[in-house]
N, CA, C, O and CB atoms as a CASP TS submission, in Angstrom:
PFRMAT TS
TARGET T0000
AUTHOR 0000-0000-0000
METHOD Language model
MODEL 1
PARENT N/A
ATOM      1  N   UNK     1       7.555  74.987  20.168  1.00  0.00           N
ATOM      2  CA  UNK     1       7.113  75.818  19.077  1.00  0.00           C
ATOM      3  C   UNK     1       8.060  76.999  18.953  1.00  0.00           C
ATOM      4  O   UNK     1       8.651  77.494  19.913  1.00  0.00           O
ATOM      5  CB  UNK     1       5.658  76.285  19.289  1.00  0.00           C
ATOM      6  N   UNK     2       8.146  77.354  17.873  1.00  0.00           N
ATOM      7  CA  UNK     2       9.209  77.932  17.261  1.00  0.00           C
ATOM      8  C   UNK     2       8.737  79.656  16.637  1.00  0.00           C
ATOM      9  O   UNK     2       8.489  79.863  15.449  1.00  0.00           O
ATOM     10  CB  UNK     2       9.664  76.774  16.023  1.00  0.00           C
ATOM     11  N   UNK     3       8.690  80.803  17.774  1.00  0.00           N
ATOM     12  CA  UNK     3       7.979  81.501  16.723  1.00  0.00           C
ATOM     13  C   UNK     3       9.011  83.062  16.430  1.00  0.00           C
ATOM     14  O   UNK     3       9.469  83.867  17.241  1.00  0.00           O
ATOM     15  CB  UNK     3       6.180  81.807  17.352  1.00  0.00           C
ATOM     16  N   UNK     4       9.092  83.004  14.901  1.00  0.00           N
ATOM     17  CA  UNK     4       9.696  84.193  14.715  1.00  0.00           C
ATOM     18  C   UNK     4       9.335  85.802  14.571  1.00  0.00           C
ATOM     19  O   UNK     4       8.523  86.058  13.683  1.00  0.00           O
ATOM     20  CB  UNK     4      10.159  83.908  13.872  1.00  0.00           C
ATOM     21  N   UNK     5       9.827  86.878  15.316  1.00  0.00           N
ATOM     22  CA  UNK     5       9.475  87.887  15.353  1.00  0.00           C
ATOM     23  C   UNK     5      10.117  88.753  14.280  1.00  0.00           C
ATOM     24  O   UNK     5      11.339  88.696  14.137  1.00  0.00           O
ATOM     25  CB  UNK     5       9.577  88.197  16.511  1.00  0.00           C
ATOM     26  N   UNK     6       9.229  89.712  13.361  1.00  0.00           N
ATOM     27  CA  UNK     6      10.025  90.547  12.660  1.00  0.00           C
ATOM     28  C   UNK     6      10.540  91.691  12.921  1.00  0.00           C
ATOM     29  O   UNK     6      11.422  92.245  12.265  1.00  0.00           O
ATOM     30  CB  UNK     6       9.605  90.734  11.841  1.00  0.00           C
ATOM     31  N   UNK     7       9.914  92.165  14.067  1.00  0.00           N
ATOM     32  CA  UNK     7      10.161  93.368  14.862  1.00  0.00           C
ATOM     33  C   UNK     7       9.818  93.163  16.226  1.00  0.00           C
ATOM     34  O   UNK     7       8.735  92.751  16.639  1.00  0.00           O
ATOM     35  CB  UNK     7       9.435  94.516  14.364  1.00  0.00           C
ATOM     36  N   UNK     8      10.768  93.465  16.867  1.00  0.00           N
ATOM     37  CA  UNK     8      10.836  93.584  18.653  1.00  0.00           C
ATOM     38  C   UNK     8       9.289  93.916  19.232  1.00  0.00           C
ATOM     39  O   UNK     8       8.478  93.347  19.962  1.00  0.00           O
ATOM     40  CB  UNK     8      12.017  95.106  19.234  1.00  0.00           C
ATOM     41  N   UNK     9       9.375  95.403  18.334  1.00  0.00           N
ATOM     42  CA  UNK     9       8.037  95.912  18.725  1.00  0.00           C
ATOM     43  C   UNK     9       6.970  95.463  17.875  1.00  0.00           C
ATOM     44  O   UNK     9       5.998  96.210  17.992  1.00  0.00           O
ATOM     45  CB  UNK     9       8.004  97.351  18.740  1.00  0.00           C
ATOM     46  N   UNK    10       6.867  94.943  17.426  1.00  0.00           N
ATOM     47  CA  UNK    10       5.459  93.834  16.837  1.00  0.00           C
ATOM     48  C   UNK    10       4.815  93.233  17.671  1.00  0.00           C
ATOM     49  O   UNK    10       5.476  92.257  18.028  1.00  0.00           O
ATOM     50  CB  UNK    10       5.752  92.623  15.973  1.00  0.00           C
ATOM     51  N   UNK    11       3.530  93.307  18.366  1.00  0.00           N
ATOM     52  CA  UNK    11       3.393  92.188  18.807  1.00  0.00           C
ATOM     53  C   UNK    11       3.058  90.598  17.922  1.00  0.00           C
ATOM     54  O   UNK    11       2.432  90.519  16.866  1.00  0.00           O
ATOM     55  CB  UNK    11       2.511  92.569  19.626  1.00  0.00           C
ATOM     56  N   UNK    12       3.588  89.580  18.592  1.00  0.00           N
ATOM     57  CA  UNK    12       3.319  88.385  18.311  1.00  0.00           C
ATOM     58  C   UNK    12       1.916  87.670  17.778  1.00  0.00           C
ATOM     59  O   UNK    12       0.935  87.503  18.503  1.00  0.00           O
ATOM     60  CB  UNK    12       3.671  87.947  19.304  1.00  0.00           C
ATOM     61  N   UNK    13       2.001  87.245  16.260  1.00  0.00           N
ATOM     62  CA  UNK    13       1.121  86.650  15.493  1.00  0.00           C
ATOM     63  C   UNK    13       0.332  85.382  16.547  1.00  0.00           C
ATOM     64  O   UNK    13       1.099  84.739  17.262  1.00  0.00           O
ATOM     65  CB  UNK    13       1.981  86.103  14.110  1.00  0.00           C
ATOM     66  N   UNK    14      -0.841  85.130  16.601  1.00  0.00           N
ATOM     67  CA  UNK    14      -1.321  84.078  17.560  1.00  0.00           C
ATOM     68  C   UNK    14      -1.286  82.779  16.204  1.00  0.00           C
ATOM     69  O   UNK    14      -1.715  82.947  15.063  1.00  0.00           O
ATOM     70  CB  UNK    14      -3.168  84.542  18.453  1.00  0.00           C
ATOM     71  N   UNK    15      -0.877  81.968  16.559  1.00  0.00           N
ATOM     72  CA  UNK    15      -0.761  80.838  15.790  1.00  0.00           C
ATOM     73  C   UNK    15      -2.412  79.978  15.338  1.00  0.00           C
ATOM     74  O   UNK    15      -3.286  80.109  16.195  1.00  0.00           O
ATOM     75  CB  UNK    15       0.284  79.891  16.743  1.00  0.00           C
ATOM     76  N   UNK    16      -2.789  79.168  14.084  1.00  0.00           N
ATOM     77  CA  UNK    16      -3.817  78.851  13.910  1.00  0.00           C
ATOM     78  C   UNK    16      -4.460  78.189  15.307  1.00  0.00           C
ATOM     79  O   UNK    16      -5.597  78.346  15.751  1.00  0.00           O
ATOM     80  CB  UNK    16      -3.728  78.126  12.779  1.00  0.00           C
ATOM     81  N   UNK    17      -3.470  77.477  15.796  1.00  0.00           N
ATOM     82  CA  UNK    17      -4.050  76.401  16.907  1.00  0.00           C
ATOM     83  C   UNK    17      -4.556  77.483  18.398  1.00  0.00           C
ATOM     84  O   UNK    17      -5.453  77.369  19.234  1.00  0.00           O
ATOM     85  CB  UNK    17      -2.472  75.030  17.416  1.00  0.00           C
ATOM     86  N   UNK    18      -3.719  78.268  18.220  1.00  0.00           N
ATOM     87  CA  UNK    18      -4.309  79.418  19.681  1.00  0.00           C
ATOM     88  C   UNK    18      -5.477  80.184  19.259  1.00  0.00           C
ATOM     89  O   UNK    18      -6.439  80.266  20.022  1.00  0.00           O
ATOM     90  CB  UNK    18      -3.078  80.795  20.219  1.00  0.00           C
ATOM     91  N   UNK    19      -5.486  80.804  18.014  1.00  0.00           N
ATOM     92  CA  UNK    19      -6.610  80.719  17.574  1.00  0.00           C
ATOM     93  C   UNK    19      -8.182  80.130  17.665  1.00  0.00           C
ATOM     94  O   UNK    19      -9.295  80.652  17.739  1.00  0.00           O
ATOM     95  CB  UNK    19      -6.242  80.527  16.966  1.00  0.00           C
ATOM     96  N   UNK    20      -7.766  79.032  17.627  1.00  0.00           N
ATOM     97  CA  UNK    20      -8.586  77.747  17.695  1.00  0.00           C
ATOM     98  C   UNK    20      -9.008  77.713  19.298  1.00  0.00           C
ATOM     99  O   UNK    20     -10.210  77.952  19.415  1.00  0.00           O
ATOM    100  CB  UNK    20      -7.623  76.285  17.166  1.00  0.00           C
ATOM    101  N   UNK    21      -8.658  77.591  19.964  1.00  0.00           N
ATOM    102  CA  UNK    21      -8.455  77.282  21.588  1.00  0.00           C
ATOM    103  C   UNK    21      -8.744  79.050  21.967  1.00  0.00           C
ATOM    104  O   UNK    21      -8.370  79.244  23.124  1.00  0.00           O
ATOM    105  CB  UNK    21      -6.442  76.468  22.149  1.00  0.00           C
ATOM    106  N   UNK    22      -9.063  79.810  21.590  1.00  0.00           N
ATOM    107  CA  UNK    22      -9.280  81.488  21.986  1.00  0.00           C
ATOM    108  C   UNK    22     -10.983  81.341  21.511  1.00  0.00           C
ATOM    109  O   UNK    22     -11.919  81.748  22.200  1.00  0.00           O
ATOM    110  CB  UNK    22      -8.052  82.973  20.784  1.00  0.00           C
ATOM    111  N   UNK    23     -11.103  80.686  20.224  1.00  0.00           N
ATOM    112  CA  UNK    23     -12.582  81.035  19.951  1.00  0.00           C
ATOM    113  C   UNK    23     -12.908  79.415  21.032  1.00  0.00           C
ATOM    114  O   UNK    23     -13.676  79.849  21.890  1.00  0.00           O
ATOM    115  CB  UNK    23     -13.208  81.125  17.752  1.00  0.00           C
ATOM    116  N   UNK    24     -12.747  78.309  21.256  1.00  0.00           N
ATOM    117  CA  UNK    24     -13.133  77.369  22.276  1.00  0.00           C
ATOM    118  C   UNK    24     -13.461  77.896  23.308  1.00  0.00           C
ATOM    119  O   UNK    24     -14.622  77.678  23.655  1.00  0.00           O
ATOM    120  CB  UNK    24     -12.296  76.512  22.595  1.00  0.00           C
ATOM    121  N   UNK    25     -12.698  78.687  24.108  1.00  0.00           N
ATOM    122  CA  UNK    25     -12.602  79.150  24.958  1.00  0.00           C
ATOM    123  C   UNK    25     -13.705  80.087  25.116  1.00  0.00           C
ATOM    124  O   UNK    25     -14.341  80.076  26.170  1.00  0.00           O
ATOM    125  CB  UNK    25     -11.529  79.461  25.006  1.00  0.00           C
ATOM    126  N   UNK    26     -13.976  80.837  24.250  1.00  0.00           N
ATOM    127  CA  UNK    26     -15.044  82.439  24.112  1.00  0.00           C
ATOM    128  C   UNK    26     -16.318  81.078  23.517  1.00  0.00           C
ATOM    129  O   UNK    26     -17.354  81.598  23.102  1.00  0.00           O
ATOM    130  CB  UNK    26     -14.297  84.352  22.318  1.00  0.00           C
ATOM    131  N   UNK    27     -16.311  80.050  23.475  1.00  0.00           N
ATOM    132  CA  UNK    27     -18.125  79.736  23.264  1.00  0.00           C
ATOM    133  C   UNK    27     -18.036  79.133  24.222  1.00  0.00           C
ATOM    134  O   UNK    27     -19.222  79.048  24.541  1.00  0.00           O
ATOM    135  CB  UNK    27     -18.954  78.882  21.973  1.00  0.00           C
ATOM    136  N   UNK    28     -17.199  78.348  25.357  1.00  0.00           N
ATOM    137  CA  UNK    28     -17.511  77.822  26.339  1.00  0.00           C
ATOM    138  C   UNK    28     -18.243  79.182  27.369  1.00  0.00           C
ATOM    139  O   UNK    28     -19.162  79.343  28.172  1.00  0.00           O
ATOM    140  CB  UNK    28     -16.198  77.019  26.812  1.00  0.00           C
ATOM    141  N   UNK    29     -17.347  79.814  26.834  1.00  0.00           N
ATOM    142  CA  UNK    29     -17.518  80.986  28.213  1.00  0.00           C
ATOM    143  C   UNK    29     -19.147  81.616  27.298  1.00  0.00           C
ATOM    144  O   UNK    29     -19.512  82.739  27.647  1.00  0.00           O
ATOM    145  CB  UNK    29     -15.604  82.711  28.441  1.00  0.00           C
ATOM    146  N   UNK    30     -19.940  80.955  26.306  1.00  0.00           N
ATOM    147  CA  UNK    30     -21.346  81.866  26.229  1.00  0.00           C
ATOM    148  C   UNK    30     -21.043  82.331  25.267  1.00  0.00           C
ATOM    149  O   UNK    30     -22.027  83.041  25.062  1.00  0.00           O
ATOM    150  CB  UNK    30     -21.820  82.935  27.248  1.00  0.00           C
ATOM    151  N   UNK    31     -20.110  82.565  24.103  1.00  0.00           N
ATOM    152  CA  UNK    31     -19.993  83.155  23.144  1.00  0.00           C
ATOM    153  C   UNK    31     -21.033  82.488  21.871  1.00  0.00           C
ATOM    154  O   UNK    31     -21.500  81.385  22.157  1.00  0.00           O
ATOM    155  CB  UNK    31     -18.554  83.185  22.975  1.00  0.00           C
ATOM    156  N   UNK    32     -21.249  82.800  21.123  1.00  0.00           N
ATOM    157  CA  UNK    32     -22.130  82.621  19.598  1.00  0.00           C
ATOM    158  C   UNK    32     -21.142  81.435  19.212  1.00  0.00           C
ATOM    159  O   UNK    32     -19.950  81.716  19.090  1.00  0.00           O
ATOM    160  CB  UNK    32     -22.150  84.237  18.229  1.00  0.00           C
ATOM    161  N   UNK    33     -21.568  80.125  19.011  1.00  0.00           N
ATOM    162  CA  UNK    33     -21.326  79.262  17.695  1.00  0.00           C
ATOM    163  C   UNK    33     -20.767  79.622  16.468  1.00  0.00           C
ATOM    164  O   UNK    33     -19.631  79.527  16.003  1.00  0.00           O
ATOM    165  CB  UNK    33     -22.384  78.833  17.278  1.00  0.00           C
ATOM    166  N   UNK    34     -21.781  80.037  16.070  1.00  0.00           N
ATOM    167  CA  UNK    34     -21.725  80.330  14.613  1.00  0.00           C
ATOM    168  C   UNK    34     -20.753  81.610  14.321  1.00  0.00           C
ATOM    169  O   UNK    34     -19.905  81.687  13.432  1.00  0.00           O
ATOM    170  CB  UNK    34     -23.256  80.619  14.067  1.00  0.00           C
ATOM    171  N   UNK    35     -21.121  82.676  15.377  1.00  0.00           N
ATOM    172  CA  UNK    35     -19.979  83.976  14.717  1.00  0.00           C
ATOM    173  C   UNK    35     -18.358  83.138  15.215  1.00  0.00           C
ATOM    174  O   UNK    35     -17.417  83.298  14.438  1.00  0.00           O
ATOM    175  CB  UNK    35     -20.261  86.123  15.859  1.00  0.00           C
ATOM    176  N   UNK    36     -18.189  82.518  16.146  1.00  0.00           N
ATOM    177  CA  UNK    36     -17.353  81.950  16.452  1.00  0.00           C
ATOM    178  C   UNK    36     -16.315  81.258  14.816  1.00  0.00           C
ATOM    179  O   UNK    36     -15.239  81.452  14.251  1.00  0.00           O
ATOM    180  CB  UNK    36     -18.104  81.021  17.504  1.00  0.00           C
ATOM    181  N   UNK    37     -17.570  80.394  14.684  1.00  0.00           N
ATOM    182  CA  UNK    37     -16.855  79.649  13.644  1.00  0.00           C
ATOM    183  C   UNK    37     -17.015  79.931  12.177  1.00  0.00           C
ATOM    184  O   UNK    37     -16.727  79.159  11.262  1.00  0.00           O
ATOM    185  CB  UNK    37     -17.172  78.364  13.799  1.00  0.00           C
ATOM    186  N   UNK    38     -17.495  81.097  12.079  1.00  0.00           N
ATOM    187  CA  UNK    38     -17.305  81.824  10.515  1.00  0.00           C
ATOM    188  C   UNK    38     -15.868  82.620  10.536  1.00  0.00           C
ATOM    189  O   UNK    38     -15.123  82.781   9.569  1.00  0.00           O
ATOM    190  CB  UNK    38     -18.709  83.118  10.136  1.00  0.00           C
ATOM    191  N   UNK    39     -15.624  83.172  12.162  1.00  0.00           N
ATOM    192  CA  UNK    39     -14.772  84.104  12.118  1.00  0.00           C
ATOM    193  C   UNK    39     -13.451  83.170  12.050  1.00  0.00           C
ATOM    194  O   UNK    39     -12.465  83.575  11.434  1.00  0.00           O
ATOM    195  CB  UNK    39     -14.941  85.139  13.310  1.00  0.00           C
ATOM    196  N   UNK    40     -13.451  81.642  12.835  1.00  0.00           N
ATOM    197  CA  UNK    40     -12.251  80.774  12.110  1.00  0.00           C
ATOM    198  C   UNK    40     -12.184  80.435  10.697  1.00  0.00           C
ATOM    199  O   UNK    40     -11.105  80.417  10.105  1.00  0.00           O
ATOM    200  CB  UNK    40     -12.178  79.505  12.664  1.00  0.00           C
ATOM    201  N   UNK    41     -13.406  80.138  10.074  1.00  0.00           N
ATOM    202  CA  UNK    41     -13.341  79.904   8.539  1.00  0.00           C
ATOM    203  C   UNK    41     -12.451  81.195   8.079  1.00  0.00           C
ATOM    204  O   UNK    41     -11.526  81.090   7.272  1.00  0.00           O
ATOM    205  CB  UNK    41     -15.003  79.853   7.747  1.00  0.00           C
ATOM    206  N   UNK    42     -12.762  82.173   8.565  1.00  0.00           N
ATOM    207  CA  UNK    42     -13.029  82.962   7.151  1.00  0.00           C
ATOM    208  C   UNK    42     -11.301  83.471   7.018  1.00  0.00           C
ATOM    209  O   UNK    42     -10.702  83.812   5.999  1.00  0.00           O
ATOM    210  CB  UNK    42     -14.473  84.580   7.293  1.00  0.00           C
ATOM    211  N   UNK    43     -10.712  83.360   8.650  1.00  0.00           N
ATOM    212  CA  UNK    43      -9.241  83.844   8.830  1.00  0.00           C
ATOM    213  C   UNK    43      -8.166  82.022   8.015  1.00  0.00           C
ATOM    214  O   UNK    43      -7.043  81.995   7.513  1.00  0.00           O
ATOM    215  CB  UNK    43      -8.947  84.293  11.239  1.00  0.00           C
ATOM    216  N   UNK    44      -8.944  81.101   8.188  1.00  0.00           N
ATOM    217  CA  UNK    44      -8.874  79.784   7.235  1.00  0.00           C
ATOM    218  C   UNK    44      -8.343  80.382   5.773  1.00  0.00           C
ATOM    219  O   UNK    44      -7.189  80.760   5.567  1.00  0.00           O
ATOM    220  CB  UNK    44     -10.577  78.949   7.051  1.00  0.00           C
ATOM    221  N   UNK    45      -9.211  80.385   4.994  1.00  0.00           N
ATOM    222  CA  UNK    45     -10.061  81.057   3.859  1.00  0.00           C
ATOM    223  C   UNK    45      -8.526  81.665   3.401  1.00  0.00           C
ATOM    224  O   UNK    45      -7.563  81.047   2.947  1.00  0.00           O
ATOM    225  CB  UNK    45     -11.597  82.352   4.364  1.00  0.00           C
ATOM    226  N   UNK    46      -8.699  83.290   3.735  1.00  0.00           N
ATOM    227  CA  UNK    46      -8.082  84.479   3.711  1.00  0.00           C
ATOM    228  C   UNK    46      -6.294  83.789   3.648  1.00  0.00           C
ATOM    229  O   UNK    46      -5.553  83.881   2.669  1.00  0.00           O
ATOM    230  CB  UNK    46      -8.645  85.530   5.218  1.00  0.00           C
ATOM    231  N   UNK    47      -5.968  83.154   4.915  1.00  0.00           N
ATOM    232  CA  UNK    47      -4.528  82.866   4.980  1.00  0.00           C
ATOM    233  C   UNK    47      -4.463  81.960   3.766  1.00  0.00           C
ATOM    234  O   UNK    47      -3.765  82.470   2.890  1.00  0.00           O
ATOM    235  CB  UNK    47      -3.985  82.171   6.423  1.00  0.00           C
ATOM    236  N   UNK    48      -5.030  80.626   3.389  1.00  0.00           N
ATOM    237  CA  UNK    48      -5.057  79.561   2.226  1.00  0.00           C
ATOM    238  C   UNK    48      -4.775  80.447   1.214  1.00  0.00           C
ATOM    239  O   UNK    48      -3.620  80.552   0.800  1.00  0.00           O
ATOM    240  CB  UNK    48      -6.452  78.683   1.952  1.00  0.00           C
ATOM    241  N   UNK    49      -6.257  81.516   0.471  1.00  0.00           N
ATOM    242  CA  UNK    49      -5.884  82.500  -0.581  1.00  0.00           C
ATOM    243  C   UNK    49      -5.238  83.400  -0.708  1.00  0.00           C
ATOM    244  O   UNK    49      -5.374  84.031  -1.756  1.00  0.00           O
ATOM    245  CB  UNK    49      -6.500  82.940  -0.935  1.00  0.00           C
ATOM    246  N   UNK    50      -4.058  83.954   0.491  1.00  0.00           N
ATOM    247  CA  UNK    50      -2.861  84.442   0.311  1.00  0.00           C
ATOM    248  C   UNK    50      -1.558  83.840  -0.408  1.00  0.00           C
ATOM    249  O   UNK    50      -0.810  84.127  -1.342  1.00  0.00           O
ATOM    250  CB  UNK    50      -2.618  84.680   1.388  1.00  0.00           C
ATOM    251  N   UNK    51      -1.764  82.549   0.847  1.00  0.00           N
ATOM    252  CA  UNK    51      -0.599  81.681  -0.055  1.00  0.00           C
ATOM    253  C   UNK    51      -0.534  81.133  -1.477  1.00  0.00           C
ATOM    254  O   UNK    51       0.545  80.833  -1.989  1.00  0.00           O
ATOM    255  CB  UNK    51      -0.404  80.555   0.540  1.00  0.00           C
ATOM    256  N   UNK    52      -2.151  80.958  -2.350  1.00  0.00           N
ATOM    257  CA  UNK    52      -2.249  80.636  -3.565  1.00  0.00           C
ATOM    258  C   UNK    52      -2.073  81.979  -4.168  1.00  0.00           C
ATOM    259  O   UNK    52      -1.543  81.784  -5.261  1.00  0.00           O
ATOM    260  CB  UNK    52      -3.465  79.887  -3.886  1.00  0.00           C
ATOM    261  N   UNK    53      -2.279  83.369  -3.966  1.00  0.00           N
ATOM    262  CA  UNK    53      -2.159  83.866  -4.762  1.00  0.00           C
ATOM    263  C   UNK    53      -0.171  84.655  -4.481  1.00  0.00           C
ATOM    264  O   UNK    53       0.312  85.534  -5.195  1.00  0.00           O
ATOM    265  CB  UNK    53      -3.614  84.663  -4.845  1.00  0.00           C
ATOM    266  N   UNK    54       0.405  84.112  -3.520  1.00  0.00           N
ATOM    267  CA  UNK    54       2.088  83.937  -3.969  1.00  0.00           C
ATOM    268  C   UNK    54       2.260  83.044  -3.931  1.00  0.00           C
ATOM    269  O   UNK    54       3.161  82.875  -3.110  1.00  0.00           O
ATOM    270  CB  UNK    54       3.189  84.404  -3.387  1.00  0.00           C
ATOM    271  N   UNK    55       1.859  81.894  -4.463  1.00  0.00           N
ATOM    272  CA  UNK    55       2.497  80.811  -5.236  1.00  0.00           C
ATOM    273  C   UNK    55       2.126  81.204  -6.531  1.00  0.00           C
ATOM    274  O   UNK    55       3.087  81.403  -7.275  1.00  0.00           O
ATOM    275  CB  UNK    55       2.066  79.335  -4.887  1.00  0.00           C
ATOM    276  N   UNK    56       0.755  81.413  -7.131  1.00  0.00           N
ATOM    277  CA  UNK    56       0.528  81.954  -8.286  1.00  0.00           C
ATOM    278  C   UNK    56       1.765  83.302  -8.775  1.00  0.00           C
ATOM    279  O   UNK    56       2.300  83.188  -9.877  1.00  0.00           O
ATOM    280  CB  UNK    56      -1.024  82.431  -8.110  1.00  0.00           C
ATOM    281  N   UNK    57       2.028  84.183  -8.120  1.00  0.00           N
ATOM    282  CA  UNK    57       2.922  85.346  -8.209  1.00  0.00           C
ATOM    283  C   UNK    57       4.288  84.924  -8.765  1.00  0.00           C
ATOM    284  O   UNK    57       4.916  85.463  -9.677  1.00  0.00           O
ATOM    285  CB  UNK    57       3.089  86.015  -6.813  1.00  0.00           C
ATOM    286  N   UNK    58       4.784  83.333  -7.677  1.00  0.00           N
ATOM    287  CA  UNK    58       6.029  83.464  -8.294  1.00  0.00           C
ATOM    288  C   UNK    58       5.904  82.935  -9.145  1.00  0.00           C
ATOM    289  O   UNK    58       6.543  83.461 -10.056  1.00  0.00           O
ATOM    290  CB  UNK    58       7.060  83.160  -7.809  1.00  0.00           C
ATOM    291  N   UNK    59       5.137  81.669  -9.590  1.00  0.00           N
ATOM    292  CA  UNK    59       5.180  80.719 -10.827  1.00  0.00           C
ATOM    293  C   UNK    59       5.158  81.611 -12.002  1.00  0.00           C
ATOM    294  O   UNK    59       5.887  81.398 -12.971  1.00  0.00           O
ATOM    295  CB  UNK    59       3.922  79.653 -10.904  1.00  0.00           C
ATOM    296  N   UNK    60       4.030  82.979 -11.915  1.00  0.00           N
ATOM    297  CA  UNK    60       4.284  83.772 -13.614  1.00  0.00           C
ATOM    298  C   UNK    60       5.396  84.283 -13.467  1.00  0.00           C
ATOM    299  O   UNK    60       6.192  83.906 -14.326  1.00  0.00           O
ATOM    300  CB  UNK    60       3.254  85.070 -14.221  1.00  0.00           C
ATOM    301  N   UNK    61       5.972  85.294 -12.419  1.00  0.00           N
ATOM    302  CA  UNK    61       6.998  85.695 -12.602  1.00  0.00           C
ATOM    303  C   UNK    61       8.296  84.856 -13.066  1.00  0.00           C
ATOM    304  O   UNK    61       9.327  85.247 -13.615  1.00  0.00           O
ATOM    305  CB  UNK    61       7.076  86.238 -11.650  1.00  0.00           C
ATOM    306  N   UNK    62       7.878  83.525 -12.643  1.00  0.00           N
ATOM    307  CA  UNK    62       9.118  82.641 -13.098  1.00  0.00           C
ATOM    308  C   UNK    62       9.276  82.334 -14.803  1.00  0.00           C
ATOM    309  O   UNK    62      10.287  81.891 -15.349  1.00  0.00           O
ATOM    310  CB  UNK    62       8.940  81.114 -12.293  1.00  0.00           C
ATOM    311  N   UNK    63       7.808  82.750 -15.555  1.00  0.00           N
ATOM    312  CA  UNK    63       7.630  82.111 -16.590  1.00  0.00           C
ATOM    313  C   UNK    63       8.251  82.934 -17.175  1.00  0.00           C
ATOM    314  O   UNK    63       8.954  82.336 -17.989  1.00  0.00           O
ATOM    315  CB  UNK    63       6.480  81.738 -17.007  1.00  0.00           C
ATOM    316  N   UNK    64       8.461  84.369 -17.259  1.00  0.00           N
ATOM    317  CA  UNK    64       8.746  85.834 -18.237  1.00  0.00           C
ATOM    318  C   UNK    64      10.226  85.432 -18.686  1.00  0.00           C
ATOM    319  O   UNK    64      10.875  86.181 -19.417  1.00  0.00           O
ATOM    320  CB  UNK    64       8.720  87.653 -17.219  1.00  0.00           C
TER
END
């Protein structure tokens, strides 16, 4: 896996799949189900309707 940093001092984005395996991990260990897996939907969700709304961004800008 391949991951790029934009700044030294940034820390590092956790990828969807560590993500995934962080909330596994926190309901094995007794954590909530459900807050578990709203809080993956919703970071789901959020990243999907970023990328539609810059794909939407460049397509008008492309139209002018």
């Amino acid at each position: 896996m391949l991951v790029v940093m934009d700044h030294p001092d940034e820390p590092r984005k956790e990828t969807q799949e560590e993500r995934a395996e962080r909330s596994l991990k926190a309901i094995f260990g007794g954590a909530d189900l459900t807050v578990e897996s709203l809080q993956l939907a919703n970071e789901f969700t959020d990243r999907q309707t970023g990328r539609l709304k810059g794909w939407l961004r460049r397509w008008t800008s492309g139209r002018r």
